[in-house]
C-alpha positions as CSV (number, residue, x, y, z in Angstrom):
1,X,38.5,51.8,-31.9
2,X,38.9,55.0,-33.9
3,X,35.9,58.1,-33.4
4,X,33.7,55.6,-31.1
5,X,32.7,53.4,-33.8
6,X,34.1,50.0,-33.2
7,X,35.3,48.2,-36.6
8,X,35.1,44.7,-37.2
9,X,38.8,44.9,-37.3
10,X,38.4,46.2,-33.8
11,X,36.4,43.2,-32.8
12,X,38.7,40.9,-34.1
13,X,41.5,42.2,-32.1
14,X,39.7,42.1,-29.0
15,X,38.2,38.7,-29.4
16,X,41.8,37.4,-29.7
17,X,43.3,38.9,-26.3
18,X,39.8,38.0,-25.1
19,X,40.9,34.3,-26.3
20,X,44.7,34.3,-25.2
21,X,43.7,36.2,-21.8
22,X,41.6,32.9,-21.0
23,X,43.9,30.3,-22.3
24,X,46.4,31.6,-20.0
25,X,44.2,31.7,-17.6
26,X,43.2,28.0,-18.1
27,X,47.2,27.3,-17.9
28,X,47.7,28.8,-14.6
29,X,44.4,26.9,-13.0
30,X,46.0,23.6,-14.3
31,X,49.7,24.5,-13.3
32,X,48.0,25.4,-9.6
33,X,45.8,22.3,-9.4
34,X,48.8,20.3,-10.1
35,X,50.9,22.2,-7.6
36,X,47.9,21.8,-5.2
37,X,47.8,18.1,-5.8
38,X,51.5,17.8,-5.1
39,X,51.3,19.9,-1.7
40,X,48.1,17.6,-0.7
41,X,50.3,14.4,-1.6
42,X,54.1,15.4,-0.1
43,X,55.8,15.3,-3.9
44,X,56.5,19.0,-2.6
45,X,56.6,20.5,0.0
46,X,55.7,24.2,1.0
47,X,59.1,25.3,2.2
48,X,60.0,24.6,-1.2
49,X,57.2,26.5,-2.7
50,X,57.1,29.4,-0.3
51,X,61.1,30.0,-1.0
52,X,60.9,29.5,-4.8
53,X,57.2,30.4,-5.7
54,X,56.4,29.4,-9.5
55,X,54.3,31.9,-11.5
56,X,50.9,30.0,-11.3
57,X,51.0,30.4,-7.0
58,X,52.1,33.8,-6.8
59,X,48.7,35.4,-7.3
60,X,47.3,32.4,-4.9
61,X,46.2,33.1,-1.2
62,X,47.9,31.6,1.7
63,X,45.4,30.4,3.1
64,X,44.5,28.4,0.1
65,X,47.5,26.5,0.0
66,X,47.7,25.6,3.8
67,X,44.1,24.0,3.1
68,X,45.4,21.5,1.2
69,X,48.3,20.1,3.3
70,X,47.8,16.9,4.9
71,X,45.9,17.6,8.5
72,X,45.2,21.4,8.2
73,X,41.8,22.6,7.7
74,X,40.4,25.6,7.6
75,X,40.4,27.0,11.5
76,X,43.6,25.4,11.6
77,X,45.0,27.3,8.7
78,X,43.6,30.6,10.3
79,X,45.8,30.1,13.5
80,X,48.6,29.6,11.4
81,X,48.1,32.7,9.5
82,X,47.4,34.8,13.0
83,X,50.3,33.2,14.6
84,X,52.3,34.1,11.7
85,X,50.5,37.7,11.4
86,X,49.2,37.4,7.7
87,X,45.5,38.6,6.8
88,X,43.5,35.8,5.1
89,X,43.2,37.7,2.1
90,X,46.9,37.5,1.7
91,X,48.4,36.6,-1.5
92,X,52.1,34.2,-1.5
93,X,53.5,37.1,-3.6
94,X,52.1,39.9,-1.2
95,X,54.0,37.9,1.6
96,X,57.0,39.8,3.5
97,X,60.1,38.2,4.3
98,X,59.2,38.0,7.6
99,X,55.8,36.4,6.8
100,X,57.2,34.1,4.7
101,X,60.4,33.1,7.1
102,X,57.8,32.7,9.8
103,X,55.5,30.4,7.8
104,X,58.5,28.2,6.4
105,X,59.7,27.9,10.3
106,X,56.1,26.5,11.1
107,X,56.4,24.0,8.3
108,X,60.2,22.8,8.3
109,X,61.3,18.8,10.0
């Protein structure tokens, strides 16, 4: 965008990242519902996921992901969190080893 004045080069440009941006967007939504679904179902479990996290969870809040496990709801999902000391805000990749050792524990058979 050269002197303020936007070109329709400029717009064209911008209208593609605009375009990528949200298709791999979309991508991640569908990888995580799918991940989501699996979590709900036991295909996976989240020992698995918290000690190999794929892209499409990283950026997803703890909290989010103990919702959908079989029997945990939401007040049960906040005592795990303050049990294991993580804020509800917390995202898996914002997770210390600590956190994340501590979580697993709660979770292994």
């Amino acid at each position: 965008m050269s002197g303020g004045k936007e070109t329709a080069r400029d717009r064209g440009v911008l209208r593609e990242q605009r375009r990528r941006a949200l298709q791999q967007a979309n991508q991640v939504r569908s990888e995580r519902a799918r991940l989501k679904k699996d979590l709900a179902t036991g295909k996976v479990g989240l020992t698995e996921v918290l000690a190999r996290p794929p892209a499409c969870v990283r950026t997803a809040r703890v909290s989010d992901l103990l919702v959908v496990l079989p029997k945990i709801g939401s007040v049960k999902a906040g005592r795990i969190l303050t049990r294991c000391g993580i804020a509800d805000s917390k995202t898996l990749a914002g997770l210390t080893d600590r956190q994340r050792a501590e979580l697993a524990n709660l979770f292994r058979r």
